[in-house]
C-alpha positions in Angstrom: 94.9 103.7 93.1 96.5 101.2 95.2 97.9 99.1 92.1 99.3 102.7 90.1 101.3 103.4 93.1 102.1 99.5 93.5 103.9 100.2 90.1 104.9 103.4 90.8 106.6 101.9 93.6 109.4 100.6 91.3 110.2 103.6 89.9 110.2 106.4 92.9 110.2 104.3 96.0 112.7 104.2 98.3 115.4 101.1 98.5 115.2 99.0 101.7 118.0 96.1 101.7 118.0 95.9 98.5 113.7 95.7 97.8 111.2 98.8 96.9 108.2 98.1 98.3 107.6 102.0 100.2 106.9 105.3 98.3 106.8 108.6 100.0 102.9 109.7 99.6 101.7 112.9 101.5 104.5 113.2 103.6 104.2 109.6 104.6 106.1 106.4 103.8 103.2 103.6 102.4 103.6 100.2 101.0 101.0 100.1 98.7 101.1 96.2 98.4 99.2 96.2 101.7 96.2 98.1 100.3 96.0 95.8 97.0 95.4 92.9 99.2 92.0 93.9 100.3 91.3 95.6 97.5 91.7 93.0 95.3 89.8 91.0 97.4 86.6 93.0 96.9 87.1 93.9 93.3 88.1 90.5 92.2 85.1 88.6 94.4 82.9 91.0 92.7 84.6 90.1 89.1 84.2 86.4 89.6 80.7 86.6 91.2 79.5 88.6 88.3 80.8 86.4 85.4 79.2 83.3 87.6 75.7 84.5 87.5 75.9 86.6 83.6 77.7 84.1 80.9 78.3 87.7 79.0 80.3 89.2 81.5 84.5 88.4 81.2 84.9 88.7 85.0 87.4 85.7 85.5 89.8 86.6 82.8 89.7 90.3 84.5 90.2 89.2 87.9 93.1 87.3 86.0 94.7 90.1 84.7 94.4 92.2 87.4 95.7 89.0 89.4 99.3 89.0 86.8 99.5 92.6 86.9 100.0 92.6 90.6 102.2 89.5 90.7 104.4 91.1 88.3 104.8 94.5 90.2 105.4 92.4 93.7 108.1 90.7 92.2 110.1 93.6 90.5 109.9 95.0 94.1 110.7 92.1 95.2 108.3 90.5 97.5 107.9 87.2 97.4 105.8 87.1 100.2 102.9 89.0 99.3 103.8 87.8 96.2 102.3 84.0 98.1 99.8 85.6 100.0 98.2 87.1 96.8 98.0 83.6 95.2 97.5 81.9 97.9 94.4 83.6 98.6 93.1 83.8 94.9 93.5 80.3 95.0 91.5 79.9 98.2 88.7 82.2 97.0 88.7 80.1 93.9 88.4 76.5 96.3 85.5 78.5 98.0 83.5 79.2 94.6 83.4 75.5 93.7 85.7 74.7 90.8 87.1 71.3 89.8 89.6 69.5 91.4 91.8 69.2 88.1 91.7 73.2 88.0 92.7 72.6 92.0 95.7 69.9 91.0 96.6 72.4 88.8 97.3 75.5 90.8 98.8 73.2 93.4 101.5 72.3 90.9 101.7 75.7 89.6 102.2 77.0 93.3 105.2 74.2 93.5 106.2 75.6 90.2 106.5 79.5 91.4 108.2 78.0 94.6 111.1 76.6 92.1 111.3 79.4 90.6 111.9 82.0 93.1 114.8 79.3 94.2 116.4 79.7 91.1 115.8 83.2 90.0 116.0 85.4 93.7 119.5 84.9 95.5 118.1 85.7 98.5 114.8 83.4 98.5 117.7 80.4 98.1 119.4 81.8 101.2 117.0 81.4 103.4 115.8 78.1 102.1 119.3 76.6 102.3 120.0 78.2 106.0 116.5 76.5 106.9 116.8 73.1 105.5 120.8 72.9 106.5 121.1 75.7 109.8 124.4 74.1 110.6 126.0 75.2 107.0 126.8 78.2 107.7 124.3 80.5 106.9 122.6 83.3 109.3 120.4 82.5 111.8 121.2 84.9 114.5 117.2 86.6 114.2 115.4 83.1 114.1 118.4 81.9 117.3 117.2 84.6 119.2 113.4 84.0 118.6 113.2 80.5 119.6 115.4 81.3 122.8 113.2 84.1 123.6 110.2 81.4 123.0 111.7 79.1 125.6 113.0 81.4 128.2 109.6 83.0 129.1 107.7 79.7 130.4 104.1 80.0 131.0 104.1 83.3 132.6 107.2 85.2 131.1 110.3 86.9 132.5 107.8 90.4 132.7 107.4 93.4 130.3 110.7 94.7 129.0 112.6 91.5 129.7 112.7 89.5 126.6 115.8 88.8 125.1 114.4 89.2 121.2 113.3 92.5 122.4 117.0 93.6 123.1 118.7 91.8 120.9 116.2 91.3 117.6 116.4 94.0 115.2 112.7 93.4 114.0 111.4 92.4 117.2 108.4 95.0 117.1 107.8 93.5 113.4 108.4 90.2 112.4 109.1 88.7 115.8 106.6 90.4 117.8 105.3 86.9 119.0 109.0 85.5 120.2 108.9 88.9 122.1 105.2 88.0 123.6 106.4 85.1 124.7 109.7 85.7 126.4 107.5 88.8 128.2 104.3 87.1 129.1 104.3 83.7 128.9 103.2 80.6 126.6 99.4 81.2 127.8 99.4 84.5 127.2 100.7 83.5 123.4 97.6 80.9 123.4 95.5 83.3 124.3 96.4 85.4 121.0 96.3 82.5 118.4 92.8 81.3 120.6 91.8 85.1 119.4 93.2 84.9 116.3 91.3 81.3 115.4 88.1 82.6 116.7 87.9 85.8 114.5 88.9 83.2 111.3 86.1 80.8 112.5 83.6 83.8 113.4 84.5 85.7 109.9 84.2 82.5 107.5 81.0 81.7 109.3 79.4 84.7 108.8 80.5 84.5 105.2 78.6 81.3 104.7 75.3 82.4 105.7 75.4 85.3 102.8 72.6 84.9 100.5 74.8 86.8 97.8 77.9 85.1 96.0 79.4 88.3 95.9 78.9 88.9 99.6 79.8 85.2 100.4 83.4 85.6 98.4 84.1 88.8 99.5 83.4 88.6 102.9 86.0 85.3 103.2 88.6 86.7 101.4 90.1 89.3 103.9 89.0 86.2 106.7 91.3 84.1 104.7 94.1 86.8 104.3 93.8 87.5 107.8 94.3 83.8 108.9 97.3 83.2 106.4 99.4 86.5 107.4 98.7 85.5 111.1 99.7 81.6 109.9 103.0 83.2 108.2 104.3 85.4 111.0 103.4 82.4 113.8 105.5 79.8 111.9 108.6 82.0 111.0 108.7 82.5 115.0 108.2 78.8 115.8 110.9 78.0 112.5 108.4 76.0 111.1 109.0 77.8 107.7 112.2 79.8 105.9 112.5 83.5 107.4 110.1 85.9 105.6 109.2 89.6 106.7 105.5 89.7 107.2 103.5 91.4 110.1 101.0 89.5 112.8 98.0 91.4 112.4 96.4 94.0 114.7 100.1 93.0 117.0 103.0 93.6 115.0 104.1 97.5 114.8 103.6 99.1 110.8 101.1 102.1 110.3 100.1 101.2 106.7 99.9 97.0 107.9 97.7 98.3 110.7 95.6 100.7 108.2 95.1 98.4 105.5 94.0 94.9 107.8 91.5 97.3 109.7 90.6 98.5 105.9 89.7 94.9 105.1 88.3 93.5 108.6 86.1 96.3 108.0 85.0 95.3 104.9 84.2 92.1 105.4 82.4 93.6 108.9 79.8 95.9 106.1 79.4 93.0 104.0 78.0 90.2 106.6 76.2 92.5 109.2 73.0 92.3 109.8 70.2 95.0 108.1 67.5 96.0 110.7 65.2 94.5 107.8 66.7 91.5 107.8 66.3 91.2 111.5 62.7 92.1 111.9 62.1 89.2 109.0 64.0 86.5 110.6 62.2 87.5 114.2 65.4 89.3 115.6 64.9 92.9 117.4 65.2 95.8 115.3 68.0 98.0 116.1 67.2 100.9 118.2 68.7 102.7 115.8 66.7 101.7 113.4 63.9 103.6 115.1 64.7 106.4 116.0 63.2 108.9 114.8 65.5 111.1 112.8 67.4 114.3 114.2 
């Protein structure tokens, strides 16, 4: 459902600066590419996993296909950041399964390849590029300005709530710069305090993968980890100018109703696929849930 309206996107969604990524469903604005991430990270983990253990079963070359028809669809929209993210983490989830390290050099130089690409082919992706490697040529950096002055201003503490200077003067301050905002309102340790969070679900979530006994279970379980951690890794270096300007939300922070939706869809996920079965627990020694005996109502 998620990929139809992905496409369907293109046809009957609404224009935003010049991009369709929303579509009016039920009365409400959604950008389906936020569902296909997670999604696609079940439905392709289970693909893969299932062609690893049965020889018979084409799994890979569906994941694949499923893979280019999303890639396609992002960038008609365009969105060359989800567009990343997307192959990025396929590429991640493949690094996890154990394949070769030619297949490996390979994507790496097929990533560097899309990167060219999308320098040459999307006027705007160039934009940003050039305003980032050359800021003093001219180009717009009044949003990224702002964020690293509203970085510096707040100290350790911060100027207070409703005081930062991105919040007043950065037009996607509640969205893309939601951390520059933190920062100028509460402080540098209140900003290590969120990426201390963010690292510890990553570390907690991948860890948790590990111990699955399934490969299903194992893949799927670290992909929305692994989405998680990049989106988070995105948003923080755009506000630190680490990287060229892109518009992607910091998880669980940043304001968006279908973002918010769609992370909690996958966190949740990967929550039923490494938790603990009271079975599992009375095997290994651990109490049962009291749940788990009680008698039914």
């Amino acid at each position: 459902m998620s990929l139809l309206l992905l496409w369907a996107t293109l046809r009957f969604g609404t224009e935003v600066k010049g991009a369709r990524r929303w579509i009016s469903f039920a009365g409400q604005s959604v950008q389906p590419s936020e569902f296909v991430k997670p999604a696609f990270a079940v439905l392709g983990a289970r693909l893969f996993s299932e062609s690893m253990v049965h020889k018979n079963v084409p799994g890979k070359i569906l994941a694949t296909l499923i893979m280019f028809s999303i890639v396609a669809a992002l960038l008609l929209q365009p969105d060359i950041g989800q567009t990343a993210l997307v192959l990025a983490t396929r590429a991640t989830l493949l690094f996890i399964s154990g394949i070769s390290w030619w297949i490996i050099f390979g994507l790496a130089a097929g990533a560097g390849g899309l990167l060219g690409g999308a320098y040459l082919l999307f006027p705007h992706v160039s934009r940003r590029i050039d305003t980032f490697l050359n800021p003093e040529g001219g180009g717009n950096t009044y949003q990224i300005d702002r964020a690293l002055q509203s970085l510096l201003e707040g100290g350790w503490f911060g100027r207070g709530p409703g005081e930062s200077i991105a919040k007043k003067l950065i037009p996607d301050a509640h969205a893309d710069y939601v951390f520059s905002a933190a920062a100028g309102e509460f402080g540098i340790i209140f900003c290590m305090v969120l990426v201390s969070l963010i690292a510890f679900i990553v570390i907690r979530a991948m860890m948790g993968a590990q111990r699955q006994t399934s490969l299903f279970a194992r893949l799927a379980s670290s992909t929305p980890a692994i989405q998680f951690a990049m989106q988070s890794g995105i948003n923080l270096a755009v506000n630190l100018n680490l990287i060229p300007p892109k518009g992607m939300t910091l998880p669980f922070v940043s304001y968006g109703g279908t973002s918010m939706i769609a992370i909690a869809f996958g966190m949740g996920l990967m929550l039923a696929l490494t938790r603990t079965k009271p079975e599992e627990r009375m095997v290994t020694g651990l109490p049962v849930y009291k749940s788990a005996l009680a008698p039914a109502e």
